[in-house]
Each structure stands twice: as structure tokens, then as C-alpha cells.
C-alpha positions as CSV (number, residue, x, y, z in Angstrom):
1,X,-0.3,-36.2,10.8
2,X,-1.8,-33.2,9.0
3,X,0.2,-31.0,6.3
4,X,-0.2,-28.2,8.9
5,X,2.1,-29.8,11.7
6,X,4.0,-32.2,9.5
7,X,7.3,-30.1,9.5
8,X,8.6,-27.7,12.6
9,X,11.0,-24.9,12.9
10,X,11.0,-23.6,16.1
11,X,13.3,-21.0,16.1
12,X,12.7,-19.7,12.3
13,X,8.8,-19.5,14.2
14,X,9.8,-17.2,17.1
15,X,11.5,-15.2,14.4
16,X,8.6,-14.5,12.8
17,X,6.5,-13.8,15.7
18,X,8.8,-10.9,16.8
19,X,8.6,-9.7,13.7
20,X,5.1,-9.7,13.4
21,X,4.5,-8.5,16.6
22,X,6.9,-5.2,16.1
23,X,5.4,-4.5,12.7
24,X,1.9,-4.2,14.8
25,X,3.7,-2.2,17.7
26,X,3.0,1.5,16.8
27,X,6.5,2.4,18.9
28,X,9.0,0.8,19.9
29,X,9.1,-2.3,22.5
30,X,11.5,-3.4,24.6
31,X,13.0,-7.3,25.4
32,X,10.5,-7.7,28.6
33,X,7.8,-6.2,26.5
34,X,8.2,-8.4,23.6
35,X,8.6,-11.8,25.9
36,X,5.2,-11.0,27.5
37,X,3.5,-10.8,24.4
38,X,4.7,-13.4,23.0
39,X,4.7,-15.8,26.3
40,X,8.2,-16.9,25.4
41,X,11.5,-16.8,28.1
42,X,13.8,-13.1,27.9
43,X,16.6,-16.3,27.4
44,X,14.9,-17.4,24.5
45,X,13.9,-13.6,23.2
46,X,17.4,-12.1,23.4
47,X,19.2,-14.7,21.6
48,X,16.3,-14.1,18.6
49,X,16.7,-10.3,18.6
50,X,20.5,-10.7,18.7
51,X,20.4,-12.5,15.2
52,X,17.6,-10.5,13.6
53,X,19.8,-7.5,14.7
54,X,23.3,-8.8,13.7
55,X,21.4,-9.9,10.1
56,X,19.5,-6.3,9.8
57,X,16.0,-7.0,10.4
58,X,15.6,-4.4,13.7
59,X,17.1,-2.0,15.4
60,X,17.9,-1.6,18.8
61,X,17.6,2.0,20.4
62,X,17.2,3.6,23.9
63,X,13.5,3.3,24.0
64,X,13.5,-0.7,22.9
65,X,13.5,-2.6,19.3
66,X,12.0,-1.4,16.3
67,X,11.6,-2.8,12.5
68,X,13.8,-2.1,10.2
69,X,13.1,-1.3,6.2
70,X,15.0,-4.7,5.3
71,X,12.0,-6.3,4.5
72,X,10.4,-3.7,2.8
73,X,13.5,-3.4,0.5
74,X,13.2,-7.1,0.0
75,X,9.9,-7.2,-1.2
76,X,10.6,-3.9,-3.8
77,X,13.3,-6.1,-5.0
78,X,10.5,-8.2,-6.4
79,X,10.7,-8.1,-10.0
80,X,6.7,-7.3,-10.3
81,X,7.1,-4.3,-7.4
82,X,10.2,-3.2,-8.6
83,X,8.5,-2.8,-12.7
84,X,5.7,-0.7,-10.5
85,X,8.0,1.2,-8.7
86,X,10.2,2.3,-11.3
87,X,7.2,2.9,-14.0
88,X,5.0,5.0,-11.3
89,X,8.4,6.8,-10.3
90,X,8.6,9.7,-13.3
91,X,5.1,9.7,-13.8
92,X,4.2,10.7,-9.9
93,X,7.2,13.1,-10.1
94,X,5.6,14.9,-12.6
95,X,2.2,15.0,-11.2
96,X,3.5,16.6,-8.2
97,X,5.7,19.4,-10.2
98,X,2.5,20.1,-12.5
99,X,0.2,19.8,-9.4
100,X,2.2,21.7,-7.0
101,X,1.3,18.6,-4.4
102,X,2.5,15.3,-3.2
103,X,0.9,12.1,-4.2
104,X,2.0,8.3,-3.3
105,X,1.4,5.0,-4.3
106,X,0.0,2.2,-2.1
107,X,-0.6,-1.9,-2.7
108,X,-2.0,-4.2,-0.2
109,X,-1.0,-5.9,2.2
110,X,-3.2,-8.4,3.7
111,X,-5.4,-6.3,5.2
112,X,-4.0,-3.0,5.1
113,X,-2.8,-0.8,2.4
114,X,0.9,0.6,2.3
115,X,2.4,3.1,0.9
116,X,5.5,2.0,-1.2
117,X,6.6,5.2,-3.2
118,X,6.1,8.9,-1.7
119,X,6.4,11.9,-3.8
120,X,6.8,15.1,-1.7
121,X,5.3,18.6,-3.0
122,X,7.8,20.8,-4.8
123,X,8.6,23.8,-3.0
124,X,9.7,24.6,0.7
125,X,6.2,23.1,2.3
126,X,3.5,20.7,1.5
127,X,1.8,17.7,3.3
128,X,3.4,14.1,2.6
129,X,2.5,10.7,3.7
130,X,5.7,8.3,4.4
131,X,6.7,5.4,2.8
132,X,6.1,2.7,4.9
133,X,2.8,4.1,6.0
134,X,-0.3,1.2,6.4
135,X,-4.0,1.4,7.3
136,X,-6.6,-0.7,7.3
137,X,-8.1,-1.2,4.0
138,X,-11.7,-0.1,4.7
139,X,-10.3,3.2,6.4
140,X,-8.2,4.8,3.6
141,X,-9.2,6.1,0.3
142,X,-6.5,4.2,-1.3
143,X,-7.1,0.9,0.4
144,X,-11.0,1.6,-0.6
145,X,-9.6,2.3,-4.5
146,X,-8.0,-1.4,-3.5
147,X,-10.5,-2.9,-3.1
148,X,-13.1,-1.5,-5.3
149,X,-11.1,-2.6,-8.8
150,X,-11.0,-6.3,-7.7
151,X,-12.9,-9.1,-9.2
152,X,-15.9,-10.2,-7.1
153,X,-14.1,-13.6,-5.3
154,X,-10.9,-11.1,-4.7
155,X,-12.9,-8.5,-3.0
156,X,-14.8,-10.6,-1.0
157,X,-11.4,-12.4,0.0
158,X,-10.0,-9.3,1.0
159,X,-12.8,-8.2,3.2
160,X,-12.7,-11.0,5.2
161,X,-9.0,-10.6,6.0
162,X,-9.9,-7.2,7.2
163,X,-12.9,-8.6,9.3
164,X,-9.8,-11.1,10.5
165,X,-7.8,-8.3,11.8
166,X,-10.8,-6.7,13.5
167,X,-11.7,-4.6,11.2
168,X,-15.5,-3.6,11.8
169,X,-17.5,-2.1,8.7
170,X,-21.2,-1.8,7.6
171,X,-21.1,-4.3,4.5
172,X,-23.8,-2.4,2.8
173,X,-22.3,0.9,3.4
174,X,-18.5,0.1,2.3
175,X,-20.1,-1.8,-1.0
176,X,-22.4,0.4,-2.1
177,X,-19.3,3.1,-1.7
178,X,-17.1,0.5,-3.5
179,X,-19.5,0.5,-6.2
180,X,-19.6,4.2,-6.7
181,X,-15.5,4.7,-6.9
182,X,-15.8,1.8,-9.6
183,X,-18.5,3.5,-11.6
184,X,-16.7,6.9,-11.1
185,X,-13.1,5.1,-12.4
186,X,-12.1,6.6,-9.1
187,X,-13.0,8.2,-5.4
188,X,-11.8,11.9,-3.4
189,X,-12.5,11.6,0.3
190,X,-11.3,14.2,3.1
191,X,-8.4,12.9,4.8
192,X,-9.1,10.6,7.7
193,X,-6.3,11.8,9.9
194,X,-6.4,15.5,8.9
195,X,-8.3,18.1,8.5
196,X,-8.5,21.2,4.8
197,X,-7.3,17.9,3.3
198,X,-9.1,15.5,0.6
199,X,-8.0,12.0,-0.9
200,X,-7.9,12.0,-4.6
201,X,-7.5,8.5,-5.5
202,X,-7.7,6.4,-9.0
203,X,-6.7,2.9,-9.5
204,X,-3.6,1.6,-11.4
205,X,-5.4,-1.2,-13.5
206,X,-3.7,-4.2,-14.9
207,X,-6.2,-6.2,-16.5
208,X,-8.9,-4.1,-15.3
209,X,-8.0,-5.0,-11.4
210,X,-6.2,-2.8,-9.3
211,X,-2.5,-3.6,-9.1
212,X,-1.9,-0.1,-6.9
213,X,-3.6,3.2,-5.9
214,X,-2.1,6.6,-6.7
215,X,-3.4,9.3,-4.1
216,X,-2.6,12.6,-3.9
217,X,-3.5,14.4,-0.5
218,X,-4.6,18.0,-2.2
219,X,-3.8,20.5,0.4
220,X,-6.1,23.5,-0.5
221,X,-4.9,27.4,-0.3
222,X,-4.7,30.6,-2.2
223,X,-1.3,29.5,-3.9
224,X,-2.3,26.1,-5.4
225,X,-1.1,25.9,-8.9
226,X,-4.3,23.8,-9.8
227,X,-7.9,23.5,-8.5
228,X,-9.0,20.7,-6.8
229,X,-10.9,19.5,-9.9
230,X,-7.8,19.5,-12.3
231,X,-5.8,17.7,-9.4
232,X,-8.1,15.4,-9.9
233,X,-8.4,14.6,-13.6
234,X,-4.6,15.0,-12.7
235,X,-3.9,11.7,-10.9
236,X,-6.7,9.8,-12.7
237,X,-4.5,10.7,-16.0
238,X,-1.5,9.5,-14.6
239,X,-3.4,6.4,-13.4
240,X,-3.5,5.4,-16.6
241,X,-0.5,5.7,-17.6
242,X,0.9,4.2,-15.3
243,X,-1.4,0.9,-15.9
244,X,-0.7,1.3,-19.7
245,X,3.2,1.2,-19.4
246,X,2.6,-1.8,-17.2
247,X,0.2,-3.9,-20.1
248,X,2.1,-4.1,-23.0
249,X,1.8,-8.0,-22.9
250,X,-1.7,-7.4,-22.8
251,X,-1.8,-4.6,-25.2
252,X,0.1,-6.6,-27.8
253,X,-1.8,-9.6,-28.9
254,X,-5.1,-6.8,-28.9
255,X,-3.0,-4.7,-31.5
256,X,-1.7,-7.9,-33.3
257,X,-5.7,-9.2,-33.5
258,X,-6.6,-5.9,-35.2
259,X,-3.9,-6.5,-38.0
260,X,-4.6,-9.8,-39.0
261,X,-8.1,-9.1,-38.6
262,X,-7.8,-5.5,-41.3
263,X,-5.4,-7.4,-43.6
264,X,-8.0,-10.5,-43.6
């Protein structure tokens, strides 16, 4: 008997699959919908969407079942997300009140980047992306920024869960673009969804590997408080402050090295 079918929960499995199939759903789906997919009983689906309802998980509405945040809010209860989250947090809030623009902060999530923290523009209008918002890796200038600051084995990892999901790139193309955001400490890229709007991406580094991307969507118009170019240097600079205020344990020993090393 193999370590793969030594133990078996059946219902904590069907759990998961409805789970996982409604986080894929791009709208709602309702009980039929969801026992198709997943060739399981309505008997046997209705008694798992009862208790993933009663414990918070989804949400029932006219037009069928739906996700919750529950599990997002677990996962930002994470120590290491949560010291991201609330480090990023004044720093983004700034860059939008100096940049008169919104910028967010996405990590990955097996193959797809999602955004996490969302920082809207100041002032009665301006483009935001939601929290909670994912696309594939290879199709987003964040995900791209992603996967660009990884180590060689990481990257290569993380492409071939996108290739997994069906993702379909040129290999050459996305690594030689890869290779350019590296050497350029970061990438701008018009929007893929929308158009009179550009990406400007840089990587939060941790040990020079990307722990998050920080994007502002520059919106471009007569009553910008900052060209394109600033908003740029903009987000890179509070890149890197971001990744500072998260390295001190790295930062330390470096500092503590150059002390004994001058009073040697």
C-alpha cells in the first residue's frame, strides 16, 4: 500500500473538491451544477454545502453558491503574510497619496498570482484592482515580476505548475522577458484587461527572491500628480522598503560582520 492511498477521508475530500471547484467558477454555481462537475449525488452535495455554509466557507445566494473570504482571512492570519501585510500597508498608502494612483500587492498562488492588499487612488475616481483578484502567472505583470526574482529550480517549478493548469506560453519568449524585468530590477506593461493603462511592477525581495509584487496600474490624464516615469521610480522605491523592513534578520549579522571586522 502506497503513502498516497494509505489514509482516506472521504468526506474532508468532497469538501475540498467543492471548494476547489467554486474558487475556479468565475460566478456562481448552483447544487445541480456543482454535482455534475464533480460526478458526486445532489444527497451527497447538499449535506457538504450545508456544513461548509453553517462553518462560513460559502455563501448561498439566489443565483447558486459562491466562496467566501474565510479562507483568504485564514491564510493572512499567517504569521509570514500577516508581517507582509502589515509592513506593505503604510508604505502603499503613501505611494498612492504621493502618486495620486492605486497600487496593490500580489503573491503566488500555485499558478496564479493574487492580490492580497489593494490600495485605492485618493480622490473621488481612479482605477483599482480587488483584493482577491488571481491570474495566471505568465499573464500578469505582477505574476511575471513573480516569477522573474526566483532562483533557477523555483522558477522552473513554478512554470510547470502553470503549464499544469493549462497555461500555454512560448518558453523563449516569457524567459527572455523574465530576464529583462530581472536586469531592469523591475517591468511596466500595458494592462492586459484595459486599455490608457500600464503595469508598473517591482519586486518585494527577501533574500534577493521575490516574496510579493507591488503594482500600480498608472491611469494616465491631464491631472496626474506625477508622470509615468516618477510613478515608476515611485513603486520601485517603495519596493524596497518594503523588502528592507522585512530583512532585518538578514540585515543584522551583515552589520554585526562589519563591526567585528573594523574593530579587528
Amino acid at each position: 500500500m502506497t503513502e498516497k492511498t494509505r489514509y482516506q477521508a472521504p468526506a474532508l475530500k468532497k469538501g475540498l473538491e467543492i471548494i476547489e471547484l467554486l474558487a475556479a467558477a468565475s460566478e456562481p454555481l448552483i447544487m445541480s451544477d456543482i454535482s455534475a462537475a464533480l460526478g458526486r449525488s445532489v444527497s451527497e452535495i447538499f449535506r457538504m454545502l450545508q456544513v461548509l455554509e453553517e462553518h462560513g466557507y460559502i455563501a448561498r445566494a439566489e443565483d447558486g453558491y459562491r466562496l467566501t473570504n474565510r479562507l483568504f482571512a485564514l491564510g493572512m492570519s499567517q504569521p509570514p503574510v500577516r508581517d507582509l501585510a502589515s509592513t506593505a500597508l503604510p508604505v502603499m498608502q503613501e505611494l498612492a497619496r504621493k502618486a495620486g494612483q492605486s497600487c496593490h500587492l500580489g503573491v503566488a498562488s500555485g499558478a496564479e498570482m493574487v492580490v492580497i492588499i489593494a490600495i485605492e487612488a485618493p480622490g473621488l475616481s481612479g482605477f483599482a484592482v480587488r483584493v482577491g483578484y488571481r491570474r495566471p502567472l505568465h499573464r500578469s505583470n505582477s505574476g511575471r515580476i513573480l516569477l522573474a526574482f526566483q532562483p533557477p529550480e523555483s522558477r522552473a517549478a513554478m512554470l510547470e505548475d502553470v503549464r499544469n493548469a493549462g497555461g500555454e506560453f512560448d518558453a523563449g519568449e516569457l524567459s527572455a522577458r523574465l530576464d529583462a524585468a530581472v536586469a531592469a530590477g523591475g517591468a511596466n506593461s500595458p494592462s492586459p484587461m484595459l486599455t490608457g493603462i500600464t503595469d508598473l511592477s517591482a519586486p518585494i525581495l527577501v533574500g534577493d527572491v521575490a516574496r510579493a509584487a507591488l503594482t500600480m496600474p498608472y491611469v494616465d490624464g491631464s491631472a496626474n500628480r506625477a508622470t509615468m516615469a516618477a510613478c515608476s521610480d515611485h513603486v520601485r522605491e517603495a519596493a524596497r522598503i518594503i523588502g528592507a523592513a522585512l530583512s532585518p534578520i538578514v540585515a543584522a549579522p551583515t552589520r554585526r560582520r562589519e563591526k567585528e571586522e573594523k574593530d579587528a
